[in-house]
LODOMAR-873039 format. One record per residue (C-alpha): residue number from 1; residue in one letter; x, y, z. Coordinates in Angstrom, 2 decimals, padded with zeros to 5 digits. Example, Ala and Ser with C-alpha at 12.3 -4.5 7.8 and 13.67 -1.06 7.14 Angstrom:
1,A,012.30,-004.50,007.80
2,S,013.67,-001.06,007.14
REM end
This chain:
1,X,032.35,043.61,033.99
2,X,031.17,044.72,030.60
3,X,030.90,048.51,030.89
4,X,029.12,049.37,027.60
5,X,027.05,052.84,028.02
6,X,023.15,052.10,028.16
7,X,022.20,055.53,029.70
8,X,023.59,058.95,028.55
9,X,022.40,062.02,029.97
10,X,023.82,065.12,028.15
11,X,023.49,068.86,029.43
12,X,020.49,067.77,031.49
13,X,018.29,070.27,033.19
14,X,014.81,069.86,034.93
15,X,012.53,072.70,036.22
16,X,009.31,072.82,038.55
17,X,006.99,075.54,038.39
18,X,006.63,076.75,041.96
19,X,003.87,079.36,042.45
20,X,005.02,082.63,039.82
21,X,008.61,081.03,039.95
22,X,010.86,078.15,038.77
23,X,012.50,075.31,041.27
24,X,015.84,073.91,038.86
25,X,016.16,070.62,040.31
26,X,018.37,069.01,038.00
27,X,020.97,071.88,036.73
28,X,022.98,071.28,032.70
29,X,023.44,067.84,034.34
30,X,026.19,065.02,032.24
31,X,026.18,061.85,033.14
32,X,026.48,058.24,031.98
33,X,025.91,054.42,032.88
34,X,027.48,051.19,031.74
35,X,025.72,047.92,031.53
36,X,025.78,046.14,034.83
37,X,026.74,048.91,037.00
38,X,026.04,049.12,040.67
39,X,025.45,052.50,041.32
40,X,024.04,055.21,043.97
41,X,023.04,058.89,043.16
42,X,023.29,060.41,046.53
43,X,023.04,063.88,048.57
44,X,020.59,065.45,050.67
45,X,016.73,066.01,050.43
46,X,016.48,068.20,047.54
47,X,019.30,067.55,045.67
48,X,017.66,065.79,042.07
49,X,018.20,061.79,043.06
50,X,014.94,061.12,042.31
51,X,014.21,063.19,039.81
52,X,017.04,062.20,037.98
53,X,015.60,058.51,038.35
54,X,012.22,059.41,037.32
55,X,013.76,061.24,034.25
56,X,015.72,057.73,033.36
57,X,012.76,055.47,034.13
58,X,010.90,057.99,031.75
59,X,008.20,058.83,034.41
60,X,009.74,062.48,033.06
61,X,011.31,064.52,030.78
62,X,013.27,067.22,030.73
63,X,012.87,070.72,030.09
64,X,016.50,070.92,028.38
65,X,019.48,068.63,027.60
66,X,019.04,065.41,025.78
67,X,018.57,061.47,027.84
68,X,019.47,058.82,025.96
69,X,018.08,055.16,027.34
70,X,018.54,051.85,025.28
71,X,019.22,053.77,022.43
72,X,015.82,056.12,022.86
73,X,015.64,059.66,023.34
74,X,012.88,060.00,026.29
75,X,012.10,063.97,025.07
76,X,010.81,062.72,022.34
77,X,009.13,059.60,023.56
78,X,005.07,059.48,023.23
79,X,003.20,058.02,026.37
80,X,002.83,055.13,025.20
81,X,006.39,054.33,023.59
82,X,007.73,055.46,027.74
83,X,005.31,052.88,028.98
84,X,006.71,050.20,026.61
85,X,009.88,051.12,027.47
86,X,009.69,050.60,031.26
87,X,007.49,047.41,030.68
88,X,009.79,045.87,028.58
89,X,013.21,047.21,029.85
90,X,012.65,049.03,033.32
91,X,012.33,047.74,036.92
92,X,011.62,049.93,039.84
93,X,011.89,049.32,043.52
94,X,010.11,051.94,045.74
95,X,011.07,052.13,049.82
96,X,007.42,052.01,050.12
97,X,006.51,048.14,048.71
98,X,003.62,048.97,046.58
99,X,001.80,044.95,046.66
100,X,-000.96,044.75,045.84
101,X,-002.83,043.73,049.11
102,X,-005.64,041.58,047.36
103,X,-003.03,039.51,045.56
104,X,-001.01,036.73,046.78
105,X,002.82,037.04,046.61
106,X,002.83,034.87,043.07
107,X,-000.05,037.27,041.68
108,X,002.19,040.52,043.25
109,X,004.91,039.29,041.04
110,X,003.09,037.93,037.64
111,X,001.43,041.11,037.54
112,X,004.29,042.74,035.95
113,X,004.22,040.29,033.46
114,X,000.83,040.74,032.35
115,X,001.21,043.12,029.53
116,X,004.30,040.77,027.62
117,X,002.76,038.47,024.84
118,X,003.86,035.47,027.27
119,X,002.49,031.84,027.67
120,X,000.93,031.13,030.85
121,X,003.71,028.22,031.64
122,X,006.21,030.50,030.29
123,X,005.05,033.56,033.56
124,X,004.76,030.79,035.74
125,X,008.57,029.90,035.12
126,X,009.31,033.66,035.42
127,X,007.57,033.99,038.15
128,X,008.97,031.47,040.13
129,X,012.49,031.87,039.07
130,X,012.12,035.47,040.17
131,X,010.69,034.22,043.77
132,X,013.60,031.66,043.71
133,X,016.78,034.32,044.01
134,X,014.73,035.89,046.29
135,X,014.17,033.28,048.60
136,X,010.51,033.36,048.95
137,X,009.51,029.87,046.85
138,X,007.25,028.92,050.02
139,X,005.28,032.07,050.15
140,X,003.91,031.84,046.35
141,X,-000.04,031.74,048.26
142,X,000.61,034.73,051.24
143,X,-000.56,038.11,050.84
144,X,001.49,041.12,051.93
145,X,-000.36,041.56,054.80
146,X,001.21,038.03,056.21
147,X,004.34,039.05,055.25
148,X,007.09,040.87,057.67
149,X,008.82,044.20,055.83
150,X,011.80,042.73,054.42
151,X,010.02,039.62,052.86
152,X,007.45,042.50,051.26
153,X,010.42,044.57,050.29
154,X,012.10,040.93,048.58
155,X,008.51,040.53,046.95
156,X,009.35,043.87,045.35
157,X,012.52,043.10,043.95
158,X,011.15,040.23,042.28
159,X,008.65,041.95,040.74
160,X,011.03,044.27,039.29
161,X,013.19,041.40,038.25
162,X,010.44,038.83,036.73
163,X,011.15,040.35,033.29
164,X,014.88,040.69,033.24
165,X,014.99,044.50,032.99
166,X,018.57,045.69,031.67
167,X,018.23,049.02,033.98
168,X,016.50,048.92,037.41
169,X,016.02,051.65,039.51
170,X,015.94,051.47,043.54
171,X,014.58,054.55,044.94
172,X,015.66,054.48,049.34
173,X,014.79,050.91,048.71
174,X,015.90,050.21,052.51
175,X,014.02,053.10,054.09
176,X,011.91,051.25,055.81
177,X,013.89,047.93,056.91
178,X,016.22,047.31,060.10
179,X,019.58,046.41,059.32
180,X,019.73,042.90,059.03
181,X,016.91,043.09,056.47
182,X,018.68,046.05,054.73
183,X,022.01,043.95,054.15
184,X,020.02,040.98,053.07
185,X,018.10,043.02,050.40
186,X,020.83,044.79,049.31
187,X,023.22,041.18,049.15
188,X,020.11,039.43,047.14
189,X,020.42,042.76,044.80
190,X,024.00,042.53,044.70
191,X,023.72,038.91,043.60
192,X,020.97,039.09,040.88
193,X,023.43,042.55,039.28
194,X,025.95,039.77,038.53
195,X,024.12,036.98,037.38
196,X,022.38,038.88,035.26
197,X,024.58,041.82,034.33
198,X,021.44,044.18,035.60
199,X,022.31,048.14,035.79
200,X,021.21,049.23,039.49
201,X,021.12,053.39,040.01
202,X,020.07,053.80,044.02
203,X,019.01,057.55,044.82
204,X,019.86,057.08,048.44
205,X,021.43,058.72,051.82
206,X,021.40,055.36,053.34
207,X,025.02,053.94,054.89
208,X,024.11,050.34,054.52
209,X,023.49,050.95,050.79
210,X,026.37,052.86,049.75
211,X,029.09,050.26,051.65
212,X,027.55,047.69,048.79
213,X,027.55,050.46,045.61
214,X,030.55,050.28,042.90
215,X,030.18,054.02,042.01
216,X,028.87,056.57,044.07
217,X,027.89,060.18,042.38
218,X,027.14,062.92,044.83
219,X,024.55,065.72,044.40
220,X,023.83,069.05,045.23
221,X,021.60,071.74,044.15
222,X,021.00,069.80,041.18
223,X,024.37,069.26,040.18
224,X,027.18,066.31,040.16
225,X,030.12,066.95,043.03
226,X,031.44,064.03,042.94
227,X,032.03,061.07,041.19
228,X,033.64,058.26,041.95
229,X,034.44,054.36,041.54
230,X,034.30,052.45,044.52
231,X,036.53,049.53,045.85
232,X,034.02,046.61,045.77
233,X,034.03,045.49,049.49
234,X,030.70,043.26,049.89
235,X,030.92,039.94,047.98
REM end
């Protein structure tokens, strides 16, 4: 696997104003990510997983330390240049599903498409090659609301996938799915991290997820404990 670094995070530290005080959630935080990693950032509630997501996806910036994605600082990133960059180069799947209910499972997953200078034939190929690894080619006219959790959690992942993001980031992604569905979510993520060489960075507690993850760095307090490469066990 090519291991080339696509995210550096350098002396990282993050505070929250909280009433007269100051919460430090992230805490002179180093840390880096090679292309198609498969990775989990885990501890308990409180411990900077998903702010330290949110910082990478560049829905945040730091209040010290330097966070280096794609070659782009995201301190110094205007609004706009953060919103190209996770349009263009970011994925995100949420444990809550976040479709559209209005929109049919084909609209769900063109929609992240809609801001790219692309050919209606050439999203409809997208689209449906995105729907395709996820196994959901005969549901391209549902809406959510006809779908069963794990097929609305699948629509997800092919919404984050449509554009072929180099980094995508899976926030308790399995939360909300029984275990069968969990393993087949996390398999179908597995699968699309080597065919396409896609960096995935969980912020999870979940066992299911970290039994599938190739590097597992623990938090606490807002600092790394623990960091280390896993045996690859689930093919």
């Amino acid at each position: 696997m090519e291991n080339s670094s696509i995210i550096t995070i350098e002396k990282l530290t993050k505070r929250f104003p909280v009433g007269k005080t100051e919460f430090t959630a992230l805490n002179n935080l180093s840390v880096s990510f090679g292309r198609g990693e498969f990775t989990g950032l885990v501890g308990p509630s409180g411990s900077g997983k998903t702010t330290l997501l949110n910082i990478i996806g560049s829905l945040d910036s730091p209040s010290d330390g330097e966070v280096d994605v794609l070659g782009k600082s995201v301190s110094t990133l205007t609004h706009k240049q953060s919103a190209k960059l996770r349009n263009l180069h970011i994925g995100f799947i949420f444990q809550t599903y976040n479709l559209l209910p209005v929109y049919t499972v084909y609209e769900n997953v063109e929609f992240a498409l809609l801001l790219q200078k692309l050919s209606g034939s050439e999203r409809k190929k997208a689209v449906m090659d995105a729907l395709e690894w996820v196994g959901l080619t005969d549901k391209v006219k549902s809406r959510p609301s006809m779908l069963s959790g794990g097929e609305c959690q699948r629509v997800a992942i092919a919404r984050s996938m449509v554009k072929r993001p180099e980094i995508v980031l899976a926030d308790e992604p399995t939360a909300n799915l029984d275990s069968g569905n969990s393993h087949n979510i996390l398999q179908t993520m597995k699968n699309l991290n080597r065919e396409l060489n896609t960096t995935f960075i969980f912020a999870t507690h979940d066992e299911k997820v970290m039994k599938y993850l190739n590097r597992i760095i623990s938090l606490e307090d807002g600092k790394i404990i623990k960091d280390e490469i896993m045996k690859d066990l689930k093919n």
